[in-house]
C-alpha positions as CSV (number, residue, x, y, z in Angstrom):
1,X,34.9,30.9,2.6
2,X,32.6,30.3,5.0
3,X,29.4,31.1,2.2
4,X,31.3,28.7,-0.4
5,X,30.8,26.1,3.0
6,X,27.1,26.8,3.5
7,X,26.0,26.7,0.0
8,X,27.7,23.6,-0.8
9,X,26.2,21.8,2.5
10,X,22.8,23.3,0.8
11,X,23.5,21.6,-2.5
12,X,24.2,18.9,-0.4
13,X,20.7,18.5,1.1
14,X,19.0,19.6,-2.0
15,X,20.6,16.7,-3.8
16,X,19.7,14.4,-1.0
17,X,16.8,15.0,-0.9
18,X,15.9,14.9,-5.0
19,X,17.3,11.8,-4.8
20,X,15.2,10.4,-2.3
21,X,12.1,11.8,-4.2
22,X,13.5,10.0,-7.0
23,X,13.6,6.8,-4.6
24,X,10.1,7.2,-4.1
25,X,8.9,7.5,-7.2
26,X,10.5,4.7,-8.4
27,X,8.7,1.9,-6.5
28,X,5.4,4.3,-6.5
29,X,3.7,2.6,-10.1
30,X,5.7,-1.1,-9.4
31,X,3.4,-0.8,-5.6
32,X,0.3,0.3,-7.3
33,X,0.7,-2.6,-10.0
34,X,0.7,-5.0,-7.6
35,X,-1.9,-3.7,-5.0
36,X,-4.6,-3.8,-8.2
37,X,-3.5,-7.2,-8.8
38,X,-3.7,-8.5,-5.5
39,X,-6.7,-6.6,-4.9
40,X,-8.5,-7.6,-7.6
41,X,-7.8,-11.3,-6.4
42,X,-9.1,-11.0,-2.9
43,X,-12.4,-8.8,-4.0
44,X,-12.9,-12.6,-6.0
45,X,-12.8,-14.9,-2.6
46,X,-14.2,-12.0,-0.8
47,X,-17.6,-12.5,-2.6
48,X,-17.3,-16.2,-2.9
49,X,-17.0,-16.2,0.9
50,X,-19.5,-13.7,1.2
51,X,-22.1,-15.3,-0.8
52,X,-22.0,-18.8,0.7
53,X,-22.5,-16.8,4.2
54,X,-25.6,-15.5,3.0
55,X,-26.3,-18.5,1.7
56,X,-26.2,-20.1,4.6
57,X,-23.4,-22.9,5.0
58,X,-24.9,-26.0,6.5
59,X,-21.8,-27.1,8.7
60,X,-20.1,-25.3,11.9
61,X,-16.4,-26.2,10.4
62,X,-17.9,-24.5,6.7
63,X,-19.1,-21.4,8.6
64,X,-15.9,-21.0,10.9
65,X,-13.5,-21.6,7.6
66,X,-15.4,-18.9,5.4
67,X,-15.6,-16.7,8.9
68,X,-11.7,-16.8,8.7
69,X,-11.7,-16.2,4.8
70,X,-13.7,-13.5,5.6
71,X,-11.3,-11.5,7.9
72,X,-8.7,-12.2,6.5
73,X,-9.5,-10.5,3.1
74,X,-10.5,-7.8,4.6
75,X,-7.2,-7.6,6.6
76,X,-5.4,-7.8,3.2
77,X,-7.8,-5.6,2.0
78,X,-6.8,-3.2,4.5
79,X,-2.9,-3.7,3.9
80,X,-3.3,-2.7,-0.3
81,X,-5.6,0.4,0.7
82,X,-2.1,1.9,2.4
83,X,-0.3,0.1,-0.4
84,X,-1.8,2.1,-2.8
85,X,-2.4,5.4,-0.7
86,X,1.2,5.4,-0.8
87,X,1.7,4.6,-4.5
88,X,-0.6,7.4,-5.4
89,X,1.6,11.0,-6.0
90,X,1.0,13.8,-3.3
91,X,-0.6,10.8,-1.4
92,X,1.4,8.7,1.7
93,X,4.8,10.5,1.1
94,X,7.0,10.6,3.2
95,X,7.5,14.4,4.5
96,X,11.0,15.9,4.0
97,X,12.7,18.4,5.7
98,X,13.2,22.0,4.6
């Protein structure tokens, strides 16, 4: 009785834990999808902003607004790098227990 118990609690976890890999892998190619899309965006005002810094803008308020631009692409850029670490399989996962 006792076995019956124990392997039916190990079904249990085994199923629990398919499904959650199941979870996973569902949102996994929806993430990537949008973290090229959005990437691909902000790599296009990344070098618009980059080149007019080269450039260099004439006016303080220019400089400081491209400055911003600037940082915050590459904070974006930052956010879809772990987007997509996680969308990629093997990659990000969340560890399960045994």
């Amino acid at each position: 009785m006792k076995k019956q118990k124990s392997d039916i609690g190990r079904l249990d976890q085994k199923q629990d834990h398919l499904v959650r890999k199941e979870n996973i892998a569902a949102i996994r190619k929806p993430a990537s999808e949008i973290a090229h899309d959005v990437n691909n965006s902000l790599m296009i005002i990344l070098g618009n902003a980059q080149l007019s810094l080269m450039e260099g803008a004439k006016e303080e308020d220019m400089k400081t607004s491209l400055k911003n631009i600037f940082e915050e692409c590459q904070r974006a850029k930052s956010i879809i790098q772990r987007l997509l670490k996680f969308s990629r399989p093997g990659k990000g996962e969340i560890k399960e227990e045994e």
